[in-house]
N, C-alpha and C positions, 0 to 999 in steps of 0.2 A: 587213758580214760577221759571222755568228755566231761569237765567240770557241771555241776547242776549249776552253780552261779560262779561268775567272776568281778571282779571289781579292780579298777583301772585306775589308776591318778588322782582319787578321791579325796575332794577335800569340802569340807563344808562346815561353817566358822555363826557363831551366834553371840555377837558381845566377845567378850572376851574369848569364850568354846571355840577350841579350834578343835577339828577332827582331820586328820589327816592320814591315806592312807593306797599307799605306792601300788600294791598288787596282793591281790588274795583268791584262792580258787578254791574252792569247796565241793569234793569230790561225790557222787553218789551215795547214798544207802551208807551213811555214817554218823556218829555224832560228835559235836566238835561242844566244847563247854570256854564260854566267853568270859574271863575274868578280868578284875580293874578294880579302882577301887572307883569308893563314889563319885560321881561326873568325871570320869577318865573316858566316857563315851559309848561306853556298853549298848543302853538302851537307842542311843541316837545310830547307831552301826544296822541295829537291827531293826528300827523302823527304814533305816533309808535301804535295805534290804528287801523290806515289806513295801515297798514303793509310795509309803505314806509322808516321806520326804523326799524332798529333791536337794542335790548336793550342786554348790555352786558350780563344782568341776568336776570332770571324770565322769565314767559311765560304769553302770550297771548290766552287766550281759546273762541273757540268758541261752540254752543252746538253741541258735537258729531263728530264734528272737530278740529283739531289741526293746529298748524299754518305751520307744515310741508307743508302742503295741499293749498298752498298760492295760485294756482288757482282758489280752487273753494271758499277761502277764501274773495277773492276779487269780486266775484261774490254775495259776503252779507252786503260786505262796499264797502259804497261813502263817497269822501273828499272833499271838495269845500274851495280852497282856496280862501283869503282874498282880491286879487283882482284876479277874475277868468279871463281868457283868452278866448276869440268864435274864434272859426275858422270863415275864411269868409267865403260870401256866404249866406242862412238866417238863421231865426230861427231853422225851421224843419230841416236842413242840419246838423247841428249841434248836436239836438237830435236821429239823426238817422244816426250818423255815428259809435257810439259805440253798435249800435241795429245792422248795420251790420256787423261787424267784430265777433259779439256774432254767425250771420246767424238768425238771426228772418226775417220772411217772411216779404216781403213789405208791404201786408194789414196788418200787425200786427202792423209795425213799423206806420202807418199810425192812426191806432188805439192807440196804447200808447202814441203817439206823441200828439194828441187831448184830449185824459182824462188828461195828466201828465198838458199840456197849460192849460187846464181849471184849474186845481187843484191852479194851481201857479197865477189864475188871469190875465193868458194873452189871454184867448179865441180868434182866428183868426188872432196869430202872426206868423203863421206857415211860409208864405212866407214875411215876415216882414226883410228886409236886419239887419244882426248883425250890422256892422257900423252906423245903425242907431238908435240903441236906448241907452234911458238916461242911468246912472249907476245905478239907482234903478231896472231899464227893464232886464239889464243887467245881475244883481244879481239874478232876477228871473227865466231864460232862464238859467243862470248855473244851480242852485238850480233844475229845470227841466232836464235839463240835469242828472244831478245825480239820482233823485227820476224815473226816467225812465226804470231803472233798476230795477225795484221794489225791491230797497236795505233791507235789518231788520235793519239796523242802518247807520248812516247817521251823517257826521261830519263834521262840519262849524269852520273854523277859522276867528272870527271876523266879521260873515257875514253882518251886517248895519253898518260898518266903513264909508262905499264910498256912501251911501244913504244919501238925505238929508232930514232935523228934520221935516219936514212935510210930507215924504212918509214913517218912521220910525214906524209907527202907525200901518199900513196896513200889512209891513213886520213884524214884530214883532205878528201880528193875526196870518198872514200864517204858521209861526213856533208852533204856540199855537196848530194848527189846524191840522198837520201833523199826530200826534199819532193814530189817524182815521181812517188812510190811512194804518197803520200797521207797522208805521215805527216806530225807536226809534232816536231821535236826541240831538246829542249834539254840543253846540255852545260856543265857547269862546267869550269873552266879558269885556272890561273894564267897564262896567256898572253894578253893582254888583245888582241896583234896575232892572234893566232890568229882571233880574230871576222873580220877582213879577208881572212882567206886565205880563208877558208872563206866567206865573205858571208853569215854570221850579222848578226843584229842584239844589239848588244852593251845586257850587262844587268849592270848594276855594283852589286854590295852592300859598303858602309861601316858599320862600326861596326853591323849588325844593321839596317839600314835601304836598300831600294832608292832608291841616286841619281836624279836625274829624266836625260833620255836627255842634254839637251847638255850636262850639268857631265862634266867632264874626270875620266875613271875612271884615279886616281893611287892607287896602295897601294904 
């Protein structure tokens, strides 16, 4: 099976941060859960992933594209940071402000915007004002946001950080659930069991370097 991304020889160092990291493929329509502890490299794997960094060395593949190609590149990843930002104004405004700067027709955008809500659990948040909802609601309208774009892969920094332990349940499904949908996701996490709830496959970084899969991810 053609990897969605591969990464090659990777190394990319800031002051003292070294990130280093020899070969990694990330298969289709799966979720993989990113753990470390703090500055072991998590968040920097998965921006230079989201092509919002460049690594001094090594390349970034995607299938049949190269990362030269950083347009159409970013048209296959989305990155949802760890506390995401809404524009104001509502939900739908939100999701249908990167549908139009792409030029998708309005029925379309109208269309996407209604399967993508349902997908995430928010059915009939479309004119739902952003200012108004909790930070678990919030989480999901980004996450929408992103999968809107009908991404192949799909990257969360820490996404249930700012959710509380009784809506953690629900978000934790809808990440289970995503691969269905065609996407492939990967999410960082200090919860190294969280990989098992969710039936991620567990992706451990030490000291700036990915562990191999059966040494015992200890931080």
């Amino acid at each position: 099976m053609e990897p969605v991304v591969s990464l090659k020889h990777l190394l990319f160092t800031r002051g003292s941060f070294r990130l280093s990291i020899e070969s990694l493929e990330l298969v289709p329509k799966k979720v993989y859960a990113l753990t470390g502890a703090n500055g072991a490299g998590k968040s920097t794997l998965l921006r230079i992933m989201a092509l919002l960094i460049n690594p001094q060395r090594g390349v970034v593949q995607f299938p049949g594209i190269t990362t030269g190609d950083a347009d159409h590149l970013r048209r296959q990843v989305t990155y949802v940071e760890q506390s995401p930002y809404l524009f104001q104004g509502t939900v739908s405004d939100n999701l249908a402000f990167g549908l139009k700067l792409r030029g998708v027709a309005r029925q379309e955008q109208i269309r996407r915007i209604s399967l993508t809500l349902s997908i995430v659990g928010l059915e009939g948040f479309e004119q739902r004002k952003a200012k108004e909802l909790s930070c678990g609601e919030t989480q999901r309208v980004a996450l929408a946001r992103a999968l809107v774009f009908k991404p192949d892969l799909l990257l969360l920094d820490e996404p249930t950080a700012n959710i509380d332990v009784n809506s953690r349940p629900a978000f934790e499904g809808l990440l289970a659930r995503l691969p269905k949908y065609g996407v492939t996701v990967v999410f960082s996490t200090h919860d190294r069991f969280q990989a098992q709830r969710i039936g991620a496959e567990l992706l451990c970084i030490r000291d700036g370097m990915l562990q191999a899969q059966d040494t015992l991810c200890l931080f």
